[in-house]
PDB file of N, H, CA, C and O in Angstrom:
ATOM      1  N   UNK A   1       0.823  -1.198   0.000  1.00  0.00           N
ATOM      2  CA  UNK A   1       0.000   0.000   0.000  1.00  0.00           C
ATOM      3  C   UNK A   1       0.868   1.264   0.000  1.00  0.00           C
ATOM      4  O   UNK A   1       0.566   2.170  -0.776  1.00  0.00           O
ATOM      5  N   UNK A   2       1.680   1.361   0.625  1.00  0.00           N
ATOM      6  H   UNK A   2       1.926   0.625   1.256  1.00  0.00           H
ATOM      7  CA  UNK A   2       2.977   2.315   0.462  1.00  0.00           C
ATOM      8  C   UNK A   2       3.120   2.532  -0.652  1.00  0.00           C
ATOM      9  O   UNK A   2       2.906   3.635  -1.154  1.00  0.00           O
ATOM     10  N   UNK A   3       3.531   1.477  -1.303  1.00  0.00           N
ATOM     11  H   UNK A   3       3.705   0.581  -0.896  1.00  0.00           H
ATOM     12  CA  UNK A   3       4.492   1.493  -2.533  1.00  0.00           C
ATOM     13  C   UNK A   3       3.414   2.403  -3.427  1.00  0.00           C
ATOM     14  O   UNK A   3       3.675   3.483  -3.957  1.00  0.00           O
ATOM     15  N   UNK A   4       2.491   1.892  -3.452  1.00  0.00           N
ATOM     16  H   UNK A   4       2.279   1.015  -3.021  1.00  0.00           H
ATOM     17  CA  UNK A   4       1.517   2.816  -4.405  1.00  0.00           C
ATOM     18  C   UNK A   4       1.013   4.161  -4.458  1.00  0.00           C
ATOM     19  O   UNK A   4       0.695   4.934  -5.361  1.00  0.00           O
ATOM     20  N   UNK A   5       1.051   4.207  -2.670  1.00  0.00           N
ATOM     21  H   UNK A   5       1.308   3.578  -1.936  1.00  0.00           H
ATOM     22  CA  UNK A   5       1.145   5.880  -2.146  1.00  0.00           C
ATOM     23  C   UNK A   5       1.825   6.381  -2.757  1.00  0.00           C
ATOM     24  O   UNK A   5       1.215   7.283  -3.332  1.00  0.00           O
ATOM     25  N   UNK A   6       3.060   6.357  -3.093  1.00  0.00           N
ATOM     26  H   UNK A   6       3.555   5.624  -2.626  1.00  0.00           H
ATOM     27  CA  UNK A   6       4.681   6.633  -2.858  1.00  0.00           C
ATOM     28  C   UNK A   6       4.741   6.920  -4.528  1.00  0.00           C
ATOM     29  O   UNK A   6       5.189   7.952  -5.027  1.00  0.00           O
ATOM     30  N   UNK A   7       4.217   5.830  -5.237  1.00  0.00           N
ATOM     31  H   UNK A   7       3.853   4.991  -4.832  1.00  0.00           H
ATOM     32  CA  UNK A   7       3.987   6.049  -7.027  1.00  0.00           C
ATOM     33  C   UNK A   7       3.175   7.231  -6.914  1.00  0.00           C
ATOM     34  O   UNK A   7       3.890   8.232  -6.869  1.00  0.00           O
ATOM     35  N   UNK A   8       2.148   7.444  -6.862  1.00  0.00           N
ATOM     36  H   UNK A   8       1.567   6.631  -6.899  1.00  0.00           H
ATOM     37  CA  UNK A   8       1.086   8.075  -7.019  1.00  0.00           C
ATOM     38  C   UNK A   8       1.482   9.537  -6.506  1.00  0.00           C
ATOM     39  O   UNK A   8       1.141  10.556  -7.106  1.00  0.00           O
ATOM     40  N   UNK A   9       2.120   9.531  -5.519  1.00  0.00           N
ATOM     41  H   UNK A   9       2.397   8.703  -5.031  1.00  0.00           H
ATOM     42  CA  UNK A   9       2.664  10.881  -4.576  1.00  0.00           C
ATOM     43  C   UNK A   9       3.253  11.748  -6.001  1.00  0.00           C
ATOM     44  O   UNK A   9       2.877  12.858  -6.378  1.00  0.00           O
ATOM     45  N   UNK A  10       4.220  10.916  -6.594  1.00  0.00           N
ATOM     46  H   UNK A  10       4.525  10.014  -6.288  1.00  0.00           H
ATOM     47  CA  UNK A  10       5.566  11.209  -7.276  1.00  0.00           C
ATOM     48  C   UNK A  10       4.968  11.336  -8.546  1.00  0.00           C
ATOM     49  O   UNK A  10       5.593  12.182  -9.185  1.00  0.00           O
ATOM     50  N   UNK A  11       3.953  10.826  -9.242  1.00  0.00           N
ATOM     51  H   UNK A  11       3.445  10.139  -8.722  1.00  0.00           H
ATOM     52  CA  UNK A  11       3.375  10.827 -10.594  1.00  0.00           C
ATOM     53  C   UNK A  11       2.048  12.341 -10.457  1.00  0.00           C
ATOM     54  O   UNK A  11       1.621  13.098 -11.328  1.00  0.00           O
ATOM     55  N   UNK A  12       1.750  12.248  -8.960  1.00  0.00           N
ATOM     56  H   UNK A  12       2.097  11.633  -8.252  1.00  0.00           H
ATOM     57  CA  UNK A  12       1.094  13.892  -8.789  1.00  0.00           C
ATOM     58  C   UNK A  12       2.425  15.210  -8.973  1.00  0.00           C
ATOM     59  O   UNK A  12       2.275  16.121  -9.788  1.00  0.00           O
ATOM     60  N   UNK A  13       3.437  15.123  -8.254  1.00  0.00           N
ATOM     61  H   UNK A  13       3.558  14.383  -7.592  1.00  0.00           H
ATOM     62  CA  UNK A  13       4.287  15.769  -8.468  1.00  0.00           C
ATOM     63  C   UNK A  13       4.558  15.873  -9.533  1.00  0.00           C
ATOM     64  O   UNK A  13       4.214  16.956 -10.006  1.00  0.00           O
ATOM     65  N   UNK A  14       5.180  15.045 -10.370  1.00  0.00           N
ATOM     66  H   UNK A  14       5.460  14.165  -9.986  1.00  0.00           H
ATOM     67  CA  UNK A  14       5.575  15.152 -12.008  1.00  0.00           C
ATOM     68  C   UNK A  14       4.859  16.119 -12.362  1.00  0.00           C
ATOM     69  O   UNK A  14       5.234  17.269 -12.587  1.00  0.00           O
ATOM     70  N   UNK A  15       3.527  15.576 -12.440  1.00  0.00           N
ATOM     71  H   UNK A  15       3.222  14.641 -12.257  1.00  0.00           H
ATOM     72  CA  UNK A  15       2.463  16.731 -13.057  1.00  0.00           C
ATOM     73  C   UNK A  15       2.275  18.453 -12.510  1.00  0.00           C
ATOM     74  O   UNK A  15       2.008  19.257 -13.403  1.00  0.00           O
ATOM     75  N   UNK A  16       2.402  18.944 -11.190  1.00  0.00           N
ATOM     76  H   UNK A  16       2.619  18.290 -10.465  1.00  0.00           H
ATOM     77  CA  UNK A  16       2.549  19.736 -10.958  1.00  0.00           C
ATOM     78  C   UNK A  16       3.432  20.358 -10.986  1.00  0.00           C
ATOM     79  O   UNK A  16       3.379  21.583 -10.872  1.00  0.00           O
ATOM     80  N   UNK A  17       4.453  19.726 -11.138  1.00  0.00           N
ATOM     81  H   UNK A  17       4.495  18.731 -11.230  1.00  0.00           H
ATOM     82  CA  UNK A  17       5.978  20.289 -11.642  1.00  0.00           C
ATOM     83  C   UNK A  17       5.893  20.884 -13.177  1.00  0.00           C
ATOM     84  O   UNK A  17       6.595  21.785 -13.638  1.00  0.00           O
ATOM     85  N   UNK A  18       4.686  20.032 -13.957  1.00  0.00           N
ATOM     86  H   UNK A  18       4.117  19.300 -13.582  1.00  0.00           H
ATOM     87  CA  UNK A  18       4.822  20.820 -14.963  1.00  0.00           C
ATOM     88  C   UNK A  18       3.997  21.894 -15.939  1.00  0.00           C
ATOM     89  O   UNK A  18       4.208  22.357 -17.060  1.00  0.00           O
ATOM     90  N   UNK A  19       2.971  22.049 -14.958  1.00  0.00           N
ATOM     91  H   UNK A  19       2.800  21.673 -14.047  1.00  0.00           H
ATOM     92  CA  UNK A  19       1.843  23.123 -14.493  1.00  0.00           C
ATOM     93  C   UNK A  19       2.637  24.064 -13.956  1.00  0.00           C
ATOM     94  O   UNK A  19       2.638  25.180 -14.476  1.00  0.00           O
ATOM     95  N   UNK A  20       3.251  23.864 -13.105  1.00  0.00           N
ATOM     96  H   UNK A  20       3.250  22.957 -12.682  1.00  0.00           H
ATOM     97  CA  UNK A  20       3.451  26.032 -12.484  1.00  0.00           C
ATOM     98  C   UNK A  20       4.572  25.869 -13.110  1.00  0.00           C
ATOM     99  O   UNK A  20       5.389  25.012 -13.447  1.00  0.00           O
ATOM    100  N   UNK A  21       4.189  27.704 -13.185  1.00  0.00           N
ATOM    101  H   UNK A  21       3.525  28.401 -12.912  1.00  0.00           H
ATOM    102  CA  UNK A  21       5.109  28.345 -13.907  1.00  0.00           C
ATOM    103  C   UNK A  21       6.035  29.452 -12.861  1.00  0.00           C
ATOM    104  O   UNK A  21       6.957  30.112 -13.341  1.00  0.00           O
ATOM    105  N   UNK A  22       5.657  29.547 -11.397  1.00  0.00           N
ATOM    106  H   UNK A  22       4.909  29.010 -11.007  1.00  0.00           H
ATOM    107  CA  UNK A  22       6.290  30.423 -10.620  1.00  0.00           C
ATOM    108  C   UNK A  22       7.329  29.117 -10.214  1.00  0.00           C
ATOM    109  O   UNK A  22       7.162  27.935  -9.912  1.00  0.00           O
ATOM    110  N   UNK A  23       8.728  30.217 -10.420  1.00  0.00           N
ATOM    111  H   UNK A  23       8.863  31.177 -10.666  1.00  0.00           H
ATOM    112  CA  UNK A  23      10.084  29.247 -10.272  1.00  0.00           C
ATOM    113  C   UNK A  23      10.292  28.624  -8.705  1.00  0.00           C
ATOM    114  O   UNK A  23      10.890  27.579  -8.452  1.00  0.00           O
ATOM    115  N   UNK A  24       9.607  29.586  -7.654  1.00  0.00           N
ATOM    116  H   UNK A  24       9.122  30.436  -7.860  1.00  0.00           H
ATOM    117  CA  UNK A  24      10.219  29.185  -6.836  1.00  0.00           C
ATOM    118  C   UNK A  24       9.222  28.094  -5.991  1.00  0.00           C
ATOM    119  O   UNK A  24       9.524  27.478  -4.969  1.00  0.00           O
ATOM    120  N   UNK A  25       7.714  28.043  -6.873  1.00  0.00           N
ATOM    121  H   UNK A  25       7.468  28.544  -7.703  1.00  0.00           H
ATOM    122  CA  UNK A  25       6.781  27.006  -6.503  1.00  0.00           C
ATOM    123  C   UNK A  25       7.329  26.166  -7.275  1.00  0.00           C
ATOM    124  O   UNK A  25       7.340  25.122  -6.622  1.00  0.00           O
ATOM    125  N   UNK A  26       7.722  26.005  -8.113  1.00  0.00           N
ATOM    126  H   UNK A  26       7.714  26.853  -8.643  1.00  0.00           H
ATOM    127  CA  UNK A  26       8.392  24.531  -9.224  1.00  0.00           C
ATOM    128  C   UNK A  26       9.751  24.538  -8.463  1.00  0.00           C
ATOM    129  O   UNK A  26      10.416  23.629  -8.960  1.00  0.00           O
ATOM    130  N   UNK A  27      10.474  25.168  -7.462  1.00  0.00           N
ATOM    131  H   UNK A  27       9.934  25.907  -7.059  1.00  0.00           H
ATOM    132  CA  UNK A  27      11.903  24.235  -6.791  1.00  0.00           C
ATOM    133  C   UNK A  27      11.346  23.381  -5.359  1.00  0.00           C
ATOM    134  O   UNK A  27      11.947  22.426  -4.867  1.00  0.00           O
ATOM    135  N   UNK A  28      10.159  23.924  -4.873  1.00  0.00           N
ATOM    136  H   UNK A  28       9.671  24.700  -5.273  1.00  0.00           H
ATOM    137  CA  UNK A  28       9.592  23.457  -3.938  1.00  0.00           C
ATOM    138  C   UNK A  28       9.341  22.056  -4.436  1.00  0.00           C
ATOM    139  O   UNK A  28       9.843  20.986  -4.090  1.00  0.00           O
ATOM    140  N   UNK A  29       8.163  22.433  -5.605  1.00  0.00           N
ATOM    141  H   UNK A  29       7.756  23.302  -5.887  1.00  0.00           H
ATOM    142  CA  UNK A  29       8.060  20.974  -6.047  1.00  0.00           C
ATOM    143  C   UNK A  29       8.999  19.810  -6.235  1.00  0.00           C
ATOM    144  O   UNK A  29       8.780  18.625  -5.987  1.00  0.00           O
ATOM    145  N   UNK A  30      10.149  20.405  -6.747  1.00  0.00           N
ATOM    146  H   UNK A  30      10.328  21.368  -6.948  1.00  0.00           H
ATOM    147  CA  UNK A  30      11.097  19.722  -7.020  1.00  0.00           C
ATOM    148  C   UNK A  30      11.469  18.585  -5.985  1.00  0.00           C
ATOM    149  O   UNK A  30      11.524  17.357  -6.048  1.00  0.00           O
ATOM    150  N   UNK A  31      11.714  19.582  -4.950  1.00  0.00           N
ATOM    151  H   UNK A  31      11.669  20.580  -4.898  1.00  0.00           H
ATOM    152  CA  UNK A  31      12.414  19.137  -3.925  1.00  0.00           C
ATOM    153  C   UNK A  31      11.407  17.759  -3.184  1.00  0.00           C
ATOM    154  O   UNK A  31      11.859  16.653  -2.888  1.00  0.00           O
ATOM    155  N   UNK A  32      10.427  18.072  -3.066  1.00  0.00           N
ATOM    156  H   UNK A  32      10.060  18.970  -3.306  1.00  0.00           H
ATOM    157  CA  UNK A  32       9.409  17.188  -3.010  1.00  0.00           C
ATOM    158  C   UNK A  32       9.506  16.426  -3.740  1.00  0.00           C
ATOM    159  O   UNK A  32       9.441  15.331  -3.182  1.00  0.00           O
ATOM    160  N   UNK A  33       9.605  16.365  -4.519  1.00  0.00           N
ATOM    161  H   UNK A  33       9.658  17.254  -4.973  1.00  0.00           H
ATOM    162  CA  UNK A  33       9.687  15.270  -5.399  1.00  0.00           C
ATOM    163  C   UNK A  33      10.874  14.104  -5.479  1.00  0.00           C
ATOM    164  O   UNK A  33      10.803  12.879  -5.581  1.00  0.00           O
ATOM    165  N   UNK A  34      11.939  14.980  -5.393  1.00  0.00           N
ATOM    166  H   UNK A  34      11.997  15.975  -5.310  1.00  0.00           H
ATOM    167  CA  UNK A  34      13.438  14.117  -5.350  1.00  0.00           C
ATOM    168  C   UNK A  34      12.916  12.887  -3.831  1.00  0.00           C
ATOM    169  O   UNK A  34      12.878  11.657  -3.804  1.00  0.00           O
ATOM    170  N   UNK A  35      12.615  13.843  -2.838  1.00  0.00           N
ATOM    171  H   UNK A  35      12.645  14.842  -2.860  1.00  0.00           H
ATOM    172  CA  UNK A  35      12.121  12.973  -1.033  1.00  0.00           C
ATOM    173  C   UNK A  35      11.432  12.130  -1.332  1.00  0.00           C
ATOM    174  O   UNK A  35      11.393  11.196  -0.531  1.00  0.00           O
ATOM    175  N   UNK A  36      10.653  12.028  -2.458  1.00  0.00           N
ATOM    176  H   UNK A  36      10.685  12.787  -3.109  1.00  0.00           H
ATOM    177  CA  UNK A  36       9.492  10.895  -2.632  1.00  0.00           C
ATOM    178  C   UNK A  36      10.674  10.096  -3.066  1.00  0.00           C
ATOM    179  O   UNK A  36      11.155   9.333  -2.229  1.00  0.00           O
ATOM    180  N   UNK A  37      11.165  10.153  -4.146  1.00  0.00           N
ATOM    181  H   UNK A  37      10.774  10.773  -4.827  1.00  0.00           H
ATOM    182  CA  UNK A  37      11.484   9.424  -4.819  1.00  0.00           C
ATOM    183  C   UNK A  37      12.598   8.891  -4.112  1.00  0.00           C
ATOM    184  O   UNK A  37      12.790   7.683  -4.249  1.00  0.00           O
ATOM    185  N   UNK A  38      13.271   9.454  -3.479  1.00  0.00           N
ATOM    186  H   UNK A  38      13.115  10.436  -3.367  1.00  0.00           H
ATOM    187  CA  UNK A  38      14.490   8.467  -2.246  1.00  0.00           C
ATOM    188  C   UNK A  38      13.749   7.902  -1.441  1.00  0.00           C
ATOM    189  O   UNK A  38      14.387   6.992  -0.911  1.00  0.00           O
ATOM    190  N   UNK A  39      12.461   7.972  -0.964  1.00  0.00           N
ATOM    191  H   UNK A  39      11.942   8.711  -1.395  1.00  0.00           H
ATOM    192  CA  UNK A  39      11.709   7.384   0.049  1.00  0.00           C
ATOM    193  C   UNK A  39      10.956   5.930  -0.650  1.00  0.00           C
ATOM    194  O   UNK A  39      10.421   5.017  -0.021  1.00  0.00           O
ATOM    195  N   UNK A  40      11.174   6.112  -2.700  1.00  0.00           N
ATOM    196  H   UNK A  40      11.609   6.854  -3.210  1.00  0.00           H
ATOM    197  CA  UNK A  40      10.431   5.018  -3.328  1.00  0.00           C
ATOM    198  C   UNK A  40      11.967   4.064  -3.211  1.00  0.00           C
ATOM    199  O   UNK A  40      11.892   2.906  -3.621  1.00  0.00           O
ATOM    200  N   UNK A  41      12.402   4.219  -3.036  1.00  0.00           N
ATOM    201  H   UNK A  41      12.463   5.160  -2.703  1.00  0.00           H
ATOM    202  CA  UNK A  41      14.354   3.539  -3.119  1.00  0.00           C
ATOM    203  C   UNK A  41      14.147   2.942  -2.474  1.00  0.00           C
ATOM    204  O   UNK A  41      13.778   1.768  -2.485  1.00  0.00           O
ATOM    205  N   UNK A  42      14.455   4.028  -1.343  1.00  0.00           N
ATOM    206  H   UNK A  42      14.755   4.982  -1.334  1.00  0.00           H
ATOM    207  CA  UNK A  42      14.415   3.277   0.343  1.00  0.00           C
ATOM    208  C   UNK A  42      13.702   1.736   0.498  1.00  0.00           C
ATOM    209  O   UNK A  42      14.028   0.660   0.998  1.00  0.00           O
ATOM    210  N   UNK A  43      12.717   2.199  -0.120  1.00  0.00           N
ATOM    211  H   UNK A  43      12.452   3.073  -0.527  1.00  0.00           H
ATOM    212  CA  UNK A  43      11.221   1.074   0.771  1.00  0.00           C
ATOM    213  C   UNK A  43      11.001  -0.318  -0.804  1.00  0.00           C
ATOM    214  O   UNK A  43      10.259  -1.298  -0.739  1.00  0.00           O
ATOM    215  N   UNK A  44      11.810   0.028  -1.922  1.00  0.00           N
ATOM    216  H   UNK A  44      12.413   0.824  -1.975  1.00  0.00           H
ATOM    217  CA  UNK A  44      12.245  -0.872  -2.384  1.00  0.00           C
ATOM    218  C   UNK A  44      13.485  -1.711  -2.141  1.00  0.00           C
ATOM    219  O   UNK A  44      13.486  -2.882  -2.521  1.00  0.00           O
ATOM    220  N   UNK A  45      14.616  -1.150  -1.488  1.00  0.00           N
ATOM    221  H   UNK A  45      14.615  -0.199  -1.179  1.00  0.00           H
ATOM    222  CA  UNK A  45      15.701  -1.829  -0.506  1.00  0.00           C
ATOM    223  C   UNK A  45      14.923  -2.965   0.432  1.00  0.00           C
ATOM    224  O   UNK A  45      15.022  -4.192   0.430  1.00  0.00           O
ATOM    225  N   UNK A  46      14.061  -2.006   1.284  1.00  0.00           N
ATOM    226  H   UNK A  46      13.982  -1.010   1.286  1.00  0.00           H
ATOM    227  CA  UNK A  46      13.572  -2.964   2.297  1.00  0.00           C
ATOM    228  C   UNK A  46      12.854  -3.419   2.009  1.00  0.00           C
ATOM    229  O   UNK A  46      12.597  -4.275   2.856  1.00  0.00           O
ATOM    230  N   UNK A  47      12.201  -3.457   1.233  1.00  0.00           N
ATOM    231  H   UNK A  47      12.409  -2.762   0.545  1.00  0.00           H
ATOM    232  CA  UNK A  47      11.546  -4.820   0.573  1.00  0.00           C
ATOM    233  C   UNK A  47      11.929  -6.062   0.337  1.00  0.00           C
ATOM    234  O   UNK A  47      11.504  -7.123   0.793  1.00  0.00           O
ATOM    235  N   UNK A  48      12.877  -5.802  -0.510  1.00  0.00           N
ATOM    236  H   UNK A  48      13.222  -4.940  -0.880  1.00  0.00           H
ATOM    237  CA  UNK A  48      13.932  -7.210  -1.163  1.00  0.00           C
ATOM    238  C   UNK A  48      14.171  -7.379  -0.148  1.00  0.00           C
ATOM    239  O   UNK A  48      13.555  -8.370   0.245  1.00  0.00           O
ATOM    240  N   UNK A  49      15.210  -6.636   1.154  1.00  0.00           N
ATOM    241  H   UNK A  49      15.710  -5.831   0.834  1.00  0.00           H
ATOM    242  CA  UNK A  49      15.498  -7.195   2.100  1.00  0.00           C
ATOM    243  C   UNK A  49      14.844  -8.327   2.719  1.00  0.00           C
ATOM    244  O   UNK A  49      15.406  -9.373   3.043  1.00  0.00           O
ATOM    245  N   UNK A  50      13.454  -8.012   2.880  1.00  0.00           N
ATOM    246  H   UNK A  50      12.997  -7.163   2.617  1.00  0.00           H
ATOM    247  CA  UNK A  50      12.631  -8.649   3.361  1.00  0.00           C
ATOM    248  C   UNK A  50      12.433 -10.085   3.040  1.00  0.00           C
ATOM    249  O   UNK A  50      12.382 -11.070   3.777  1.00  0.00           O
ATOM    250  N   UNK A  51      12.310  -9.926   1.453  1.00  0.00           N
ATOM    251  H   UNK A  51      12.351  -9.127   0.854  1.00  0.00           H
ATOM    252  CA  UNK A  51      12.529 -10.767   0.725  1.00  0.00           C
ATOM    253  C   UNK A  51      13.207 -11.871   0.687  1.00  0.00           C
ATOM    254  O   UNK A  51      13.206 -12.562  -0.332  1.00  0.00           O
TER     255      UNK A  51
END
C-alpha cells in the first residue's frame, strides 16, 4: 500500500511540476519530489530485504 502511495505521490508531483510556472513554486516541487522518490528507493531496498 505504500508502494503505491509513494507512485502516485511522485506521478502527482511530475504533473505539478509541470503546471506552475512560478520558479520558486516549481523548486519546492522539485524538492518534493526528489524525497518521494528516495523514500520510493528506500522502501524498495527494504523490501527485497525482506525478501
Amino acid at each position: 500500500m505504500q508502494d503505491f502511495i509513494r507512485r502516485r505521490n511522485i506521478k502527482l508531483l511530475q504533473e505539478a511540476i509541470e503546471k506552475e510556472r512560478d520558479q520558486s513554486k516549481r523548486l519546492v516541487l522539485e524538492r518534493l519530489l526528489a524525497d518521494q522518490q528516495r523514500l520510493d528507493i528506500s522502501g524498495k531496498r527494504a523490501q527485497a530485504a525482506e525478501d
